[in-house]
C-alpha positions as CSV (number, residue, x, y, z in Angstrom):
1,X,-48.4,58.9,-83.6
2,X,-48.3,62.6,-82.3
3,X,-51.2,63.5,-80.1
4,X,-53.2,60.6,-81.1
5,X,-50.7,58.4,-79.4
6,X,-50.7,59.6,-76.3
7,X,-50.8,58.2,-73.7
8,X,-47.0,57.5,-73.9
9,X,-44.2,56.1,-72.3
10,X,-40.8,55.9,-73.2
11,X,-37.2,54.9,-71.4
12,X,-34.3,56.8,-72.0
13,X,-31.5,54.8,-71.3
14,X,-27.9,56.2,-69.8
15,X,-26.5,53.5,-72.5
16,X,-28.1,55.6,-75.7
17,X,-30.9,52.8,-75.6
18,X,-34.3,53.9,-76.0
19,X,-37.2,51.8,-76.2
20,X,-41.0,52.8,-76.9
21,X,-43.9,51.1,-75.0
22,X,-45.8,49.5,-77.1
23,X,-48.8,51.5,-78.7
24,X,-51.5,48.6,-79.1
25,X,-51.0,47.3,-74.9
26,X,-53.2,48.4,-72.1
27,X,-51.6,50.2,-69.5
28,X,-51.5,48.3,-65.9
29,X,-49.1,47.5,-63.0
30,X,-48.2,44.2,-64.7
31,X,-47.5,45.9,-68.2
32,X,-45.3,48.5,-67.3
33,X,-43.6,46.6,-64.9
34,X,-43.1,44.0,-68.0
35,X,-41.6,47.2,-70.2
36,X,-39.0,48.2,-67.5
37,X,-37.8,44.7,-66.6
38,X,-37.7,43.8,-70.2
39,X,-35.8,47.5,-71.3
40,X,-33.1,46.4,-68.3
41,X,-32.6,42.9,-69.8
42,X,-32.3,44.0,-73.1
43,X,-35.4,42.4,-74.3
44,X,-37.5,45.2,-75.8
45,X,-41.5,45.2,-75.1
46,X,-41.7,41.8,-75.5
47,X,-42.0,41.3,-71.8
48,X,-44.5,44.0,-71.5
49,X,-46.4,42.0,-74.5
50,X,-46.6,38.5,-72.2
51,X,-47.5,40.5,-69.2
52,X,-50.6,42.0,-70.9
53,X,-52.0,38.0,-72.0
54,X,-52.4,37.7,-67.9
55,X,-53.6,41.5,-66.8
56,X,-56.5,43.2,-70.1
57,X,-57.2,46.0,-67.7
58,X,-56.9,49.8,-68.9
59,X,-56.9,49.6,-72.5
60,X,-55.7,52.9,-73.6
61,X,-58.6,53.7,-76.1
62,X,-57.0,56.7,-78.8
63,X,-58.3,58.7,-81.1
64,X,-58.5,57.9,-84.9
65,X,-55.4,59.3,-86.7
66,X,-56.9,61.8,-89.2
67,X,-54.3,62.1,-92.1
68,X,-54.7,64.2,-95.4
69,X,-53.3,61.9,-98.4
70,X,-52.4,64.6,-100.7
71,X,-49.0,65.6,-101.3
72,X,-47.8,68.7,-101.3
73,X,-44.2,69.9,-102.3
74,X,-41.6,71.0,-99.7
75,X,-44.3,70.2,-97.4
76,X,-45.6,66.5,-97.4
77,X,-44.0,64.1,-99.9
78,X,-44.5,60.5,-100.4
79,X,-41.3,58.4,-101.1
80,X,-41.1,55.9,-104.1
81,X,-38.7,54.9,-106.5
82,X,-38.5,58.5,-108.3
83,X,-37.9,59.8,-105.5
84,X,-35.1,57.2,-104.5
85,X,-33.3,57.9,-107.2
86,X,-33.4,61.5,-107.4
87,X,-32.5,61.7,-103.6
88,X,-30.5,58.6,-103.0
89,X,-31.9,56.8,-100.7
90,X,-32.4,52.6,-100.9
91,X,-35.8,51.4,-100.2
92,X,-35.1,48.2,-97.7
93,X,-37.8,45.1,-97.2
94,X,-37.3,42.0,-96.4
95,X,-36.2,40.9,-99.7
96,X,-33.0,43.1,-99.1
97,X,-33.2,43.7,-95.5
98,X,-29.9,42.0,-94.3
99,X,-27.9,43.0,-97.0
100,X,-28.9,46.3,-97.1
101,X,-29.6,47.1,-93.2
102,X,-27.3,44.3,-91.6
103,X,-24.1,45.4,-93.6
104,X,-21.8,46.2,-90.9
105,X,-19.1,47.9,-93.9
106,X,-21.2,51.1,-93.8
107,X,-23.0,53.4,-91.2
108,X,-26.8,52.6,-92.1
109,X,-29.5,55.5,-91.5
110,X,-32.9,54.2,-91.4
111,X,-36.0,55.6,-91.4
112,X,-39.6,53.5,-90.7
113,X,-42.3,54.9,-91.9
114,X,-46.1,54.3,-93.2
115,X,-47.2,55.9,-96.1
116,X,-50.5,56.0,-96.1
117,X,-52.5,57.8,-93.1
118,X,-49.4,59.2,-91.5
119,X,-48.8,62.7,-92.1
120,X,-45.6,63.4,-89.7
121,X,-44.2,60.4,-91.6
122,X,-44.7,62.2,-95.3
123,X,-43.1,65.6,-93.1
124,X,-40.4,64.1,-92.0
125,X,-39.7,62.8,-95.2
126,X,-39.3,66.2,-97.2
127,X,-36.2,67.0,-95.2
128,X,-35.3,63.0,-94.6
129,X,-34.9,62.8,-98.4
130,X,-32.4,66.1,-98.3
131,X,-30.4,64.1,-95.8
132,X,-29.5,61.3,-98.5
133,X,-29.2,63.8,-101.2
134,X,-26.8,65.4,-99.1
135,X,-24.7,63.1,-98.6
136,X,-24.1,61.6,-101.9
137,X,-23.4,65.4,-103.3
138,X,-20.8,65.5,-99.8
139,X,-19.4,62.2,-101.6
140,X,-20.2,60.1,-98.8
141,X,-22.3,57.1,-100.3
142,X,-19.3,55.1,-100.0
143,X,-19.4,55.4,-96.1
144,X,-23.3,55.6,-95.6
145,X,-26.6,54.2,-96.6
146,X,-29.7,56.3,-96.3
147,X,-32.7,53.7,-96.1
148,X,-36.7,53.9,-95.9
149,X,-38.8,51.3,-94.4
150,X,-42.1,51.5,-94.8
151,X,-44.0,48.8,-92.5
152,X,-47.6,49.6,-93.9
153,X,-49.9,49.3,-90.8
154,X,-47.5,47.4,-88.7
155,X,-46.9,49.3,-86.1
156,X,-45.2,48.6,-82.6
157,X,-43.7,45.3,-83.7
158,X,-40.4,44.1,-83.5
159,X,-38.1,43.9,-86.5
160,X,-34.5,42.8,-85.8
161,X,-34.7,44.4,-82.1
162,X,-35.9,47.7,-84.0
163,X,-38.8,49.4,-81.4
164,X,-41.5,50.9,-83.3
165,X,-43.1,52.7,-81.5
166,X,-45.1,55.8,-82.6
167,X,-43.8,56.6,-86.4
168,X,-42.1,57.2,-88.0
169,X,-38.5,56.5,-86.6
170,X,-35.4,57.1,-87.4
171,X,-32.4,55.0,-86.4
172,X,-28.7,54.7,-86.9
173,X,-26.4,51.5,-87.2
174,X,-22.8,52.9,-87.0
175,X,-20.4,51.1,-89.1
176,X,-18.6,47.7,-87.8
177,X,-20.9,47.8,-84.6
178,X,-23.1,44.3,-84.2
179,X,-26.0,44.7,-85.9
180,X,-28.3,44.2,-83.3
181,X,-29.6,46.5,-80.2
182,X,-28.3,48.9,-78.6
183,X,-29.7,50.9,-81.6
184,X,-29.4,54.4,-81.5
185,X,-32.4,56.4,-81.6
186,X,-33.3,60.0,-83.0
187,X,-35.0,62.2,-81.1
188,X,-34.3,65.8,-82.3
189,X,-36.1,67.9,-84.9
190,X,-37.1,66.7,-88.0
191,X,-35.0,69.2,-90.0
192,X,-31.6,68.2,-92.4
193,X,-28.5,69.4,-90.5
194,X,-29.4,68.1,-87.3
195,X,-30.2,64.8,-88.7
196,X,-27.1,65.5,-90.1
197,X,-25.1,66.3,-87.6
198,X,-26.3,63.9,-85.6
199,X,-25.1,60.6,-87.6
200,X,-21.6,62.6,-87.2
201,X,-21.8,63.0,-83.6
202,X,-23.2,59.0,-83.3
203,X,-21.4,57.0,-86.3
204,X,-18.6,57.1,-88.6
205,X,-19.1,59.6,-90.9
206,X,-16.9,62.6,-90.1
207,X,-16.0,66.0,-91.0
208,X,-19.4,67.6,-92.1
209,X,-17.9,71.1,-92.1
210,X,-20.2,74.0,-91.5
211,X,-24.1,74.0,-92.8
212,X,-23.9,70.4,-94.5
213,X,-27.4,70.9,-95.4
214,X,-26.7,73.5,-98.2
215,X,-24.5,73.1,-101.6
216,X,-22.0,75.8,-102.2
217,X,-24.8,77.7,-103.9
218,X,-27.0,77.4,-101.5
219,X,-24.3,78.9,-98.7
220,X,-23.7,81.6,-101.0
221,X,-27.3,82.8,-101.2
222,X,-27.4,81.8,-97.6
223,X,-24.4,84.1,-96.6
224,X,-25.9,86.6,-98.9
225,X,-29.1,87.2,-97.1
226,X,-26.6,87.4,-93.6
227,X,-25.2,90.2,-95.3
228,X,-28.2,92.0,-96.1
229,X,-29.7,91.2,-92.8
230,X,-26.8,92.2,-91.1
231,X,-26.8,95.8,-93.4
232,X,-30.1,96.2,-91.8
233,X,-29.3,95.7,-88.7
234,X,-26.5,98.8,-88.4
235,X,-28.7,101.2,-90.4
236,X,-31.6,100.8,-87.5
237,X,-29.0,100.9,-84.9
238,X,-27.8,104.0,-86.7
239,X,-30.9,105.6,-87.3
240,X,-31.5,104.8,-83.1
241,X,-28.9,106.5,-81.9
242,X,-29.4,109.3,-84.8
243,X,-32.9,109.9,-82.8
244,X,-31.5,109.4,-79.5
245,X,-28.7,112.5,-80.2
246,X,-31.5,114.8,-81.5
């Protein structure tokens, strides 16, 4: 992922579709033409993938993914089954995938991820963790599921329609919508209200209220440090026009 993935392409769709071209193809006429034809039918990259068995040419060589393994806290975190518990979040494979992923009761937030080698994926996670935490303090693990994937190294395949593209991803199933694509896609910054946010604005879960991110002790110290900034903010504006009147 990141720069190491680039070159890039990816189709935003008028429809909320979004679909990733696929990492490991070369690049050509017949490949790309295979993506868009197969992104307007609804089929994914799989059309891109049978173009590329008849046209090899321009591989898209990339550069190694250099990732750091260690953790560091608030920074890069791993996700495991402390972790699931303390911050609420299920851990899907395929043991539990349709029960879990395919329940159509619940809006399902998803994120697919590697753990190893992938240090956007152990970023995101810090604050993706937050998110479930979050919403099981805003009582709402009754109307959502916050799930982790992790797909070890394979990357740009196909998993129930899913596109994975460059991880990780993160993907919402809204509640008692057919489990299959049109998936909706995040594409906004890796931070816990506008994940947030997002699922309100895109599935079922409603009525967030103002910063959903922070507990009530958190807004207080939040509004808290407002104040003082604001303090700050007259007494220069004072002392400026003090100067000015001299």
């Amino acid at each position: 992922g990141g720069m190491a993935a680039l070159p890039s392409i990816v189709i935003n769709g008028n429809d909320r579709r979004t679909s990733v071209f696929p990492e490991n193809l070369p690049m050509n006429v017949d490949t790309i033409g295979g993506f868009i034809a197969g992104f307007l039918k609804g089929k994914g990259g799989s059309m891109a993938v049978a173009a590329a068995k008849r046209n090899k040419r321009n591989v898209v060589v990339r550069d190694s993914e250099v990732a750091e393994e260690t953790d560091k806290v608030g920074v890069k975190e791993s996700m495991n089954e402390e972790s699931d518990e303390k911050f609420h979040v299920i851990n899907v494979n395929s043991d539990n995938f349709e029960d879990v992923v395919l329940d159509e009761s619940k809006d399902i937030l998803l994120m697919i991820y590697k753990e190893n080698h992938c240090d956007k994926c152990k970023s995101l996670s810090v604050y993706y963790k937050r998110v479930g935490l979050r919403f099981w303090e805003m009582g709402f693990e009754n109307q959502i599921n916050v799930c982790r994937l992790e797909v070890g190294e394979g990357r740009g395949q196909l998993l129930h329609g899913l596109e994975l593209g460059s991880l990780p991803v993160i993907v919402l199933l809204p509640k008692f919508r057919a489990r299959g694509p049109p998936y909706v896609y995040y594409t906004g910054v890796g931070k816990v209200q506008a994940i947030m946010k997002w699922v309100e604005e895109n599935g079922e879960v409603k009525n967030l209220g103002e910063l959903p991110h922070l507990n009530e002790e958190e807004k207080e110290r939040y509004k808290e440090q407002i104040a003082v900034r604001e303090e700050k903010r007259r007494e220069r504006e004072k002392a400026s026009k003090e100067a000015r009147e001299r």
